[in-house]
N, CA, C and O atoms as a Tripos MOL2 file, in Angstrom:
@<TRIPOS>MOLECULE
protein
  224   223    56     0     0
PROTEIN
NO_CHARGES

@<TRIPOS>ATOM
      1 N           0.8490   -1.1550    0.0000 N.3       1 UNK1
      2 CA          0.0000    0.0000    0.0000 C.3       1 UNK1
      3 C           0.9080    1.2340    0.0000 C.2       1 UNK1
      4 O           1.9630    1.2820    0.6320 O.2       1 UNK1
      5 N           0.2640    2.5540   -1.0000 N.am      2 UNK2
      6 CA          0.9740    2.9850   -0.7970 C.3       2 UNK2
      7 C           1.3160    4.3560    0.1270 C.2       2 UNK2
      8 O           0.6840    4.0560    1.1400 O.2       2 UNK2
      9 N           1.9030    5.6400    0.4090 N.am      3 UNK3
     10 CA          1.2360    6.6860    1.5130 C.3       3 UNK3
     11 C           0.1840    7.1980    1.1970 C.2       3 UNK3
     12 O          -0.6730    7.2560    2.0780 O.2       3 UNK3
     13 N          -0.0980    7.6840    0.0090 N.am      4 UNK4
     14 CA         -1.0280    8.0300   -0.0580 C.3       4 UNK4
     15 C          -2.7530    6.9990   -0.1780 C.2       4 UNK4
     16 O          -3.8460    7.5060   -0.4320 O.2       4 UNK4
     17 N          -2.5760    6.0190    0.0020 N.am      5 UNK5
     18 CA         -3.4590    4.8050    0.2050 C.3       5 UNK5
     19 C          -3.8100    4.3290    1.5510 C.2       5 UNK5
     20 O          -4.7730    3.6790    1.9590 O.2       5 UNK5
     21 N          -2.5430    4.9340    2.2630 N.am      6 UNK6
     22 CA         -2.4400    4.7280    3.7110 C.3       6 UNK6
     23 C          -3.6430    5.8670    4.2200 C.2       6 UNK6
     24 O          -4.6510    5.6710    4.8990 O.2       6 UNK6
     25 N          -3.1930    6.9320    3.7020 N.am      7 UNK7
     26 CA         -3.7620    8.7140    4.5820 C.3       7 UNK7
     27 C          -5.3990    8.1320    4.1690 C.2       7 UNK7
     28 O          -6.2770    8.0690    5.0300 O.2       7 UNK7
     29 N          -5.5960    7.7910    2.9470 N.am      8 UNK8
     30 CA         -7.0710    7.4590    2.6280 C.3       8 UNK8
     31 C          -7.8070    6.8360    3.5550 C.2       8 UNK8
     32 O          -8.8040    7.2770    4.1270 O.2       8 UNK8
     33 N          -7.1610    5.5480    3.7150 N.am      9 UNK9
     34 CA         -7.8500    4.4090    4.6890 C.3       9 UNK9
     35 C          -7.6270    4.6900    6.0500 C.2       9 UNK9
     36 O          -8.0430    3.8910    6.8880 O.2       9 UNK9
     37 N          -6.8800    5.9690    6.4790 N.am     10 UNK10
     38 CA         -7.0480    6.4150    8.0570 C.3      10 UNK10
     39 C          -7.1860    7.4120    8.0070 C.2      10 UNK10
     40 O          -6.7630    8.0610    8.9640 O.2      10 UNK10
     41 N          -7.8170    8.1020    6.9420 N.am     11 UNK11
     42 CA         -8.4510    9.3870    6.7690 C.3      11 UNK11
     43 C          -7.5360   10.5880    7.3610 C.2      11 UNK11
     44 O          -7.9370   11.3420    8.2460 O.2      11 UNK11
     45 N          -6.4460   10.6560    6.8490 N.am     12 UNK12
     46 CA         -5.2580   11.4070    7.4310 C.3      12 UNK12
     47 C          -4.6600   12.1250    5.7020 C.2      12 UNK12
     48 O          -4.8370   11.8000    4.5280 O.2      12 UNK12
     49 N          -4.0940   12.9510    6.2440 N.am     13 UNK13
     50 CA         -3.2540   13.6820    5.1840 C.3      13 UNK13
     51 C          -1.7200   13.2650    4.7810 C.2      13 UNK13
     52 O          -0.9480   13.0500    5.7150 O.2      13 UNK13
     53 N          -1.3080   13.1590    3.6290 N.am     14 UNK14
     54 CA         -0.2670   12.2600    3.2400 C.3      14 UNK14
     55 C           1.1600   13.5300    3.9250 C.2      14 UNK14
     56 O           2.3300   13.1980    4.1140 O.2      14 UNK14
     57 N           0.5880   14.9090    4.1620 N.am     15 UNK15
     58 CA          2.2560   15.2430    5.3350 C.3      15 UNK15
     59 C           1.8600   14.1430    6.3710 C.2      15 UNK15
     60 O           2.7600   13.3040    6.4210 O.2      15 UNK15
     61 N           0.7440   13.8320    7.2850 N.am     16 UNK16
     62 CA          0.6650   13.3740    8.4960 C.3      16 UNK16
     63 C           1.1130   12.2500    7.9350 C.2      16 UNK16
     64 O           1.4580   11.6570    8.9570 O.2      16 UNK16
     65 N           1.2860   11.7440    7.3230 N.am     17 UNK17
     66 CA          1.6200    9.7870    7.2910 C.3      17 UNK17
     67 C           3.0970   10.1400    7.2430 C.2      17 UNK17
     68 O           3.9070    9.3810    7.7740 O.2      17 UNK17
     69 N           3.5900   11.5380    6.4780 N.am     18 UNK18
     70 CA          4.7650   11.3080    6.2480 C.3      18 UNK18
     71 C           5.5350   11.8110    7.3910 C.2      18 UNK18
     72 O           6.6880   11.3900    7.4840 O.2      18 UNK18
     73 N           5.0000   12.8480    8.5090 N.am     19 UNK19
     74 CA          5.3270   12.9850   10.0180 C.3      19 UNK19
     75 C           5.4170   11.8890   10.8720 C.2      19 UNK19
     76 O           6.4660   11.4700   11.3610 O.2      19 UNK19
     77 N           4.2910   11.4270   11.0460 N.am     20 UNK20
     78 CA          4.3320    9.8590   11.7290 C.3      20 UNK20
     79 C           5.5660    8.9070   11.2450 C.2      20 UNK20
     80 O           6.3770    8.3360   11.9730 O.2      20 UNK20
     81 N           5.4930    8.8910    9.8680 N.am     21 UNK21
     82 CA          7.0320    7.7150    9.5720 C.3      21 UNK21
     83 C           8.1370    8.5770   10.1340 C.2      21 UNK21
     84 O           8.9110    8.0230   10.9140 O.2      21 UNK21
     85 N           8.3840   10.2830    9.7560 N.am     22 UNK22
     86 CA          9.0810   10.8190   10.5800 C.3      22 UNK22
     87 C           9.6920   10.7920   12.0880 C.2      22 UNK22
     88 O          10.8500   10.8700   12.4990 O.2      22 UNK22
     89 N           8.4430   10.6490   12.7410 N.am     23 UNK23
     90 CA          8.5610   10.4920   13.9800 C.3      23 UNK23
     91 C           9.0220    8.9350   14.1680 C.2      23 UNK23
     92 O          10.0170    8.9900   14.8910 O.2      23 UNK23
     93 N           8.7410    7.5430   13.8360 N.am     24 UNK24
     94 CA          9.2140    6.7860   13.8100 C.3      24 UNK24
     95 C           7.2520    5.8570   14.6890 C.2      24 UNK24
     96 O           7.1880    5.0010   15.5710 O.2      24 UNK24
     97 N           5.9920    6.5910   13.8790 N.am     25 UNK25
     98 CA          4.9450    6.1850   14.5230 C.3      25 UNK25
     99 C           4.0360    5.9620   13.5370 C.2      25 UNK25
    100 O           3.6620    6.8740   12.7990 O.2      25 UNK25
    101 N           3.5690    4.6400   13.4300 N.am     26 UNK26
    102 CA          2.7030    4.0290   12.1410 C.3      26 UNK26
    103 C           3.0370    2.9740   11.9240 C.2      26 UNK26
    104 O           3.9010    2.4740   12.6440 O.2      26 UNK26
    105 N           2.6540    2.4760   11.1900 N.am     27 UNK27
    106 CA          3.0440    0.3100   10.3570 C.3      27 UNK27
    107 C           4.3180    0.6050   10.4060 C.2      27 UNK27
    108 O           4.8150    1.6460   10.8360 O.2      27 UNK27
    109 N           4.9670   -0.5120    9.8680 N.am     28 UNK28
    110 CA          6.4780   -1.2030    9.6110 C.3      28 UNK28
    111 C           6.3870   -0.1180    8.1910 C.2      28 UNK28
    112 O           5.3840    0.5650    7.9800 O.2      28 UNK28
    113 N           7.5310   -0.1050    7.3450 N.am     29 UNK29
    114 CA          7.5480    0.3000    6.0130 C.3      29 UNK29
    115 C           8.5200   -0.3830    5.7970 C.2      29 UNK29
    116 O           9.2610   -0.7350    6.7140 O.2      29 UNK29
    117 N           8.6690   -0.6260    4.8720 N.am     30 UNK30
    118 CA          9.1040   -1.9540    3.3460 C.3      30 UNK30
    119 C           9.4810   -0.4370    2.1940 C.2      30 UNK30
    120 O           8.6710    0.4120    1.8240 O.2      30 UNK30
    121 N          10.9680   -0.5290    1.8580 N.am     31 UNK31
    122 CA         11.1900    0.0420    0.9020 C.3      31 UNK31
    123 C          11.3390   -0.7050   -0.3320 C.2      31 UNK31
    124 O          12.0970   -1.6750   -0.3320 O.2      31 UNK31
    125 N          10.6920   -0.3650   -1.4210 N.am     32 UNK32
    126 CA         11.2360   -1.0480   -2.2720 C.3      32 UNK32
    127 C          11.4770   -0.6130   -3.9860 C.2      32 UNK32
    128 O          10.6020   -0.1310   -4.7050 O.2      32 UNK32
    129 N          12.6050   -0.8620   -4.3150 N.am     33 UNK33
    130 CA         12.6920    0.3530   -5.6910 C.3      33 UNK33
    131 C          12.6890    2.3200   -5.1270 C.2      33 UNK33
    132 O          12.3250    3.3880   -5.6190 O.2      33 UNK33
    133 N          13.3730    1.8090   -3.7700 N.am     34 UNK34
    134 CA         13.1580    3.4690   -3.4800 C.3      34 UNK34
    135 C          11.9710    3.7790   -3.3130 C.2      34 UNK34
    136 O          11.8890    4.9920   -3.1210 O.2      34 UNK34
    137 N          10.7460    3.1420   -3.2860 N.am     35 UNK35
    138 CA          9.5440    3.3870   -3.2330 C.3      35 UNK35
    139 C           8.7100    3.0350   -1.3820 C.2      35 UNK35
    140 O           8.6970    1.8830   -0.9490 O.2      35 UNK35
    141 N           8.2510    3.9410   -0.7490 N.am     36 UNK36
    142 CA          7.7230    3.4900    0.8560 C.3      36 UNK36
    143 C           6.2860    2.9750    0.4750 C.2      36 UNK36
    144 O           5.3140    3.4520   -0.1110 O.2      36 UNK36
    145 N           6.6500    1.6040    1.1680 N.am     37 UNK37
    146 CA          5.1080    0.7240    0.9040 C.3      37 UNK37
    147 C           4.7420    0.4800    2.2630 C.2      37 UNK37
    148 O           5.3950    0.9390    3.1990 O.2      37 UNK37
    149 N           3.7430   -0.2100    2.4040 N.am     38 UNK38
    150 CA          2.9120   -0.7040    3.7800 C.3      38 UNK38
    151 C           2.4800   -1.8820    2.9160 C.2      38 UNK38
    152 O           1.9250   -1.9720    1.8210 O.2      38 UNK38
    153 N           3.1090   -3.0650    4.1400 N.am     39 UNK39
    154 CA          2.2040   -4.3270    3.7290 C.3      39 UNK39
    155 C           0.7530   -4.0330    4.5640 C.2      39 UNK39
    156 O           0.7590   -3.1140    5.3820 O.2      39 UNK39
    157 N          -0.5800   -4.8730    4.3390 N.am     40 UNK40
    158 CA         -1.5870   -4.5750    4.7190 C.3      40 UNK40
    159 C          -1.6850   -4.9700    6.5580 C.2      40 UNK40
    160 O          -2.2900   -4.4040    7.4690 O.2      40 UNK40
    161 N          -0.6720   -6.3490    6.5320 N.am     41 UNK41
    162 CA         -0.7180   -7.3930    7.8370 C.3      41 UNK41
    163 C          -0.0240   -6.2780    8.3820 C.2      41 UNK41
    164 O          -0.2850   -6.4400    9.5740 O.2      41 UNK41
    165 N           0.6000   -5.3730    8.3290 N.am     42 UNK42
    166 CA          1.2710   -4.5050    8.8560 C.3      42 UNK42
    167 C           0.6130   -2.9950    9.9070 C.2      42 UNK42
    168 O           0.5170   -2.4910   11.0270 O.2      42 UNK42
    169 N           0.2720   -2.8630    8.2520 N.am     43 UNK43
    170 CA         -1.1990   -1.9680    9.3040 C.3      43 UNK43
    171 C          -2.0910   -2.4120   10.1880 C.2      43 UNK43
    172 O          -2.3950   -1.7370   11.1710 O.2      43 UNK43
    173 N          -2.6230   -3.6210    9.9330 N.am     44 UNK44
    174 CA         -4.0620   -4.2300   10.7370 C.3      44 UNK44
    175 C          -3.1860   -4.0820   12.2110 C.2      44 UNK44
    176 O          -3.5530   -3.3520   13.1320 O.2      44 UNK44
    177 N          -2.0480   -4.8680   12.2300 N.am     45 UNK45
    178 CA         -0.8140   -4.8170   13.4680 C.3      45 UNK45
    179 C          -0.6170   -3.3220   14.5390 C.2      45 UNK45
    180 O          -0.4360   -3.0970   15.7360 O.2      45 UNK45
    181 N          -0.8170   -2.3640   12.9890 N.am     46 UNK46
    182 CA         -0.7610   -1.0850   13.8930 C.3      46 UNK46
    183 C          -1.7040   -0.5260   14.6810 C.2      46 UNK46
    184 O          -1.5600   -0.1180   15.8330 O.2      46 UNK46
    185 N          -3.2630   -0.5220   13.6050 N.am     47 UNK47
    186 CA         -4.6170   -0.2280   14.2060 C.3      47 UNK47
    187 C          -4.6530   -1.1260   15.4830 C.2      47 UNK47
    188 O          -4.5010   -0.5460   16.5580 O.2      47 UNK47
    189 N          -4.8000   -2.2030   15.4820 N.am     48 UNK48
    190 CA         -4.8690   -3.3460   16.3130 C.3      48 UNK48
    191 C          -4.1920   -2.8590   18.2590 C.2      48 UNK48
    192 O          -4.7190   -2.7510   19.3660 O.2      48 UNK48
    193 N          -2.7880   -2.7050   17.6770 N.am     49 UNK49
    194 CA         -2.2410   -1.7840   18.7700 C.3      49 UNK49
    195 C          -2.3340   -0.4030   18.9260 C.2      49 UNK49
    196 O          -1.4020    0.1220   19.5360 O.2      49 UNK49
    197 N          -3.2290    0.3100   18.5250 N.am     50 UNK50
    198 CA         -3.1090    1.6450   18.6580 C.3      50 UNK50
    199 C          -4.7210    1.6290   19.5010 C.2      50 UNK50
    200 O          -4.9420    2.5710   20.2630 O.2      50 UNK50
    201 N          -5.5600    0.7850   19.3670 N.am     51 UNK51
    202 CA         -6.6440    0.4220   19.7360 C.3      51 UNK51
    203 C          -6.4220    0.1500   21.0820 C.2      51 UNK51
    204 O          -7.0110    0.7070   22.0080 O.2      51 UNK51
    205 N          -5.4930   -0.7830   21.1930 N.am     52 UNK52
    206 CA         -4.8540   -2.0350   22.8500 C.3      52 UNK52
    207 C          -4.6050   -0.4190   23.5650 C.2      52 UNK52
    208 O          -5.2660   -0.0670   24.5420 O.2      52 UNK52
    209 N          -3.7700    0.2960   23.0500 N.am     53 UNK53
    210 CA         -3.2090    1.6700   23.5250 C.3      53 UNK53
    211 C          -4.3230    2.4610   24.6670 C.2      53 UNK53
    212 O          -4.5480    2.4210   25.8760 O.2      53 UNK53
    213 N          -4.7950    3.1240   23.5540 N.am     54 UNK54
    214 CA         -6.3350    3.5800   23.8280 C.3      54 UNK54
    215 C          -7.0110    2.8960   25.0270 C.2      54 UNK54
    216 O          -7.0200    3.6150   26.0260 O.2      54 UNK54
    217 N          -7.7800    1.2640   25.2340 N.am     55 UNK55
    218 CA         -8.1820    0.7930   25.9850 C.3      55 UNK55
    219 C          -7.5610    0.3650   26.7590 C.2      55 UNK55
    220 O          -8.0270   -0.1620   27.7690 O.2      55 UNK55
    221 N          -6.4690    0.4600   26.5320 N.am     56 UNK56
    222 CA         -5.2300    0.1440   28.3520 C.3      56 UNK56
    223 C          -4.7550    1.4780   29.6340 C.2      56 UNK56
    224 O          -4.0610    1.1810   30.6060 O.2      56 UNK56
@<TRIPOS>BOND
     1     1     2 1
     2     2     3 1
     3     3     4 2
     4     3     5 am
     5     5     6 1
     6     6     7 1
     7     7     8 2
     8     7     9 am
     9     9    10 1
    10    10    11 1
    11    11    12 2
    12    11    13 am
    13    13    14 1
    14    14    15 1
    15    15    16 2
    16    15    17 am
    17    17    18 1
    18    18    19 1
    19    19    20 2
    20    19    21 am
    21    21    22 1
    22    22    23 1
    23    23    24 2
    24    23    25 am
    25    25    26 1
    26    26    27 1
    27    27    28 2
    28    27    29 am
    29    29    30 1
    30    30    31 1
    31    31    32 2
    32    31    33 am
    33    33    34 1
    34    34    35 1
    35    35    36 2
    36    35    37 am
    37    37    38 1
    38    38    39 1
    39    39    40 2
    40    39    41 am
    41    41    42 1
    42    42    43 1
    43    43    44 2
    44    43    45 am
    45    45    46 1
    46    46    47 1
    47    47    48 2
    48    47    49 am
    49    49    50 1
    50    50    51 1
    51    51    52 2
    52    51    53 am
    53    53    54 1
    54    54    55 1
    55    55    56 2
    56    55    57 am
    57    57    58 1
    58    58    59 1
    59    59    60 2
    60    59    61 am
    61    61    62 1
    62    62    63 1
    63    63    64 2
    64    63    65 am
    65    65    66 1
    66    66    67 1
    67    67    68 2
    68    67    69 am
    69    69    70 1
    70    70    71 1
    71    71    72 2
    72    71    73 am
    73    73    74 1
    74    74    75 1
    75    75    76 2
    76    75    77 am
    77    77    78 1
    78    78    79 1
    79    79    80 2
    80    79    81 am
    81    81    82 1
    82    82    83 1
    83    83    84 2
    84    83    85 am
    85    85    86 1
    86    86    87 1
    87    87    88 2
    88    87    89 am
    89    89    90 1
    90    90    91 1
    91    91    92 2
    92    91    93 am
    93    93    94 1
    94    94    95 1
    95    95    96 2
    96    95    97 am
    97    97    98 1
    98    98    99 1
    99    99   100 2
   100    99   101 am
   101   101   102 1
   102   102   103 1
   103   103   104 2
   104   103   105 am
   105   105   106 1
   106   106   107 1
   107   107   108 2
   108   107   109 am
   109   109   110 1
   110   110   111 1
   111   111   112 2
   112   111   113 am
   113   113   114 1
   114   114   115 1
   115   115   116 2
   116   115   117 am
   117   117   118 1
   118   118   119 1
   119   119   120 2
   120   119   121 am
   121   121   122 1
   122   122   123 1
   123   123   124 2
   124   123   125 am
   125   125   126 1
   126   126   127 1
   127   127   128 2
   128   127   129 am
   129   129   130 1
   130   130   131 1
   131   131   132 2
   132   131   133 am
   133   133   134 1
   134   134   135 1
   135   135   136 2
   136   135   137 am
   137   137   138 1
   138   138   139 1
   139   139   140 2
   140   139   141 am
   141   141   142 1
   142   142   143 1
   143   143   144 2
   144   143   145 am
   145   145   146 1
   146   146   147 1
   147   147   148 2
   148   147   149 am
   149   149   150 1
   150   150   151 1
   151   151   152 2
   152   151   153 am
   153   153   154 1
   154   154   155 1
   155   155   156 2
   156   155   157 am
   157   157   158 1
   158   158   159 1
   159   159   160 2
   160   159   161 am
   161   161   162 1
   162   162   163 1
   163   163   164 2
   164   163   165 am
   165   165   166 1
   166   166   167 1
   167   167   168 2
   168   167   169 am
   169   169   170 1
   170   170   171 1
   171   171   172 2
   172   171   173 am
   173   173   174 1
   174   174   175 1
   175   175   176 2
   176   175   177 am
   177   177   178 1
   178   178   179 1
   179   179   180 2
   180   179   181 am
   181   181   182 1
   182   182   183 1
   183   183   184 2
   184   183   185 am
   185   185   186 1
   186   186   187 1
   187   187   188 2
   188   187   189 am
   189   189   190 1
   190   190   191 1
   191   191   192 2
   192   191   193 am
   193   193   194 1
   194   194   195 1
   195   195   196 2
   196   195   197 am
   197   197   198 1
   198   198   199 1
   199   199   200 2
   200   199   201 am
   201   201   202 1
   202   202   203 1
   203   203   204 2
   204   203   205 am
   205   205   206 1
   206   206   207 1
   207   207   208 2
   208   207   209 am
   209   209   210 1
   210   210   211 1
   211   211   212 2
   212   211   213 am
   213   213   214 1
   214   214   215 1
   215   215   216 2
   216   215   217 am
   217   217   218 1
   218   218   219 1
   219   219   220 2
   220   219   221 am
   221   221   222 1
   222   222   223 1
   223   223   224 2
@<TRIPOS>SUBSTRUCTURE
     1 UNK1         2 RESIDUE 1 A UNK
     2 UNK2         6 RESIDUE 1 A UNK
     3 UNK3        10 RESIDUE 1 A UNK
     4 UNK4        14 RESIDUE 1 A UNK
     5 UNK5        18 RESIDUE 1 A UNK
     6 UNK6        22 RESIDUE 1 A UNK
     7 UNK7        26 RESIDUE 1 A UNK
     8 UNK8        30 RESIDUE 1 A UNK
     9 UNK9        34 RESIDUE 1 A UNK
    10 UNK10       38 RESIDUE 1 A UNK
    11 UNK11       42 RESIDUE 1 A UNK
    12 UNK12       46 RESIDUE 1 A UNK
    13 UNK13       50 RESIDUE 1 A UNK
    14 UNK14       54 RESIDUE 1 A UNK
    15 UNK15       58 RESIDUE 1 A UNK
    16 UNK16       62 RESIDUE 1 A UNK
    17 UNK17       66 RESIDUE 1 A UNK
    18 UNK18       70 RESIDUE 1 A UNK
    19 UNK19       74 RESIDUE 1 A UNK
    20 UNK20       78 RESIDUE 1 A UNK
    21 UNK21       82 RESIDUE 1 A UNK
    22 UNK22       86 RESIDUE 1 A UNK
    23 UNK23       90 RESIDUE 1 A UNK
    24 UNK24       94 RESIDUE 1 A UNK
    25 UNK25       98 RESIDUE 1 A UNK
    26 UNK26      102 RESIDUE 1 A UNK
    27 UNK27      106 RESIDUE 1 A UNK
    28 UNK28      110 RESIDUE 1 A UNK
    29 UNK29      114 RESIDUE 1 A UNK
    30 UNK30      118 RESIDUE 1 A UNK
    31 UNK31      122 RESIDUE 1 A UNK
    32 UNK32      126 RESIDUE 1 A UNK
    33 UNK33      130 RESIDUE 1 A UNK
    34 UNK34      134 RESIDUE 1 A UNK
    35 UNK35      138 RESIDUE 1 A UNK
    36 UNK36      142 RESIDUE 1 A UNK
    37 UNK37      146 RESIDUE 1 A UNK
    38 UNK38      150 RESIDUE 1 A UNK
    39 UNK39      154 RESIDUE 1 A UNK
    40 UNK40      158 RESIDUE 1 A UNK
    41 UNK41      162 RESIDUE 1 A UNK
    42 UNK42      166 RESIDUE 1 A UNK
    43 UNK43      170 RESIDUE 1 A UNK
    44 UNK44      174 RESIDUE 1 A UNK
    45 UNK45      178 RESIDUE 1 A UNK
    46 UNK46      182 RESIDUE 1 A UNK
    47 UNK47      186 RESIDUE 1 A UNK
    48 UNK48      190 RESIDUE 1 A UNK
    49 UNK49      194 RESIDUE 1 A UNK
    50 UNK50      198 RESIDUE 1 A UNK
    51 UNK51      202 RESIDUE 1 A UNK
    52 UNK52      206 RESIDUE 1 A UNK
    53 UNK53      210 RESIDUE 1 A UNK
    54 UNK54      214 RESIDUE 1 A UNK
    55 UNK55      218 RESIDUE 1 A UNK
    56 UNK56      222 RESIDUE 1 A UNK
């Protein structure tokens, strides 16, 4: 997936996805061809814990 596929599906703006990777806060990223991807198992991983976060 790509950032801007990311900001879509968490309804965020592609600076904020690119602050968050900045900051070192969001999915894993996979470079590849110079290109920043998100596998999907990656994200579900992040929502998943950002959720645990929240309710802990």
């Amino acid at each position: 997936m790509t950032i801007a596929e990311l900001a879509k599906m968490t309804r965020s703006s592609v600076p904020t996805v690119y602050a968050n990777i900045k900051r070192g806060a969001g999915p894993k990223i996979t470079k590849i061809g110079g290109k920043t991807l998100f596998e999907r198992r990656d994200i579900e991983a992040w929502i998943a814990s950002a959720k645990t976060d929240r309710a802990g």
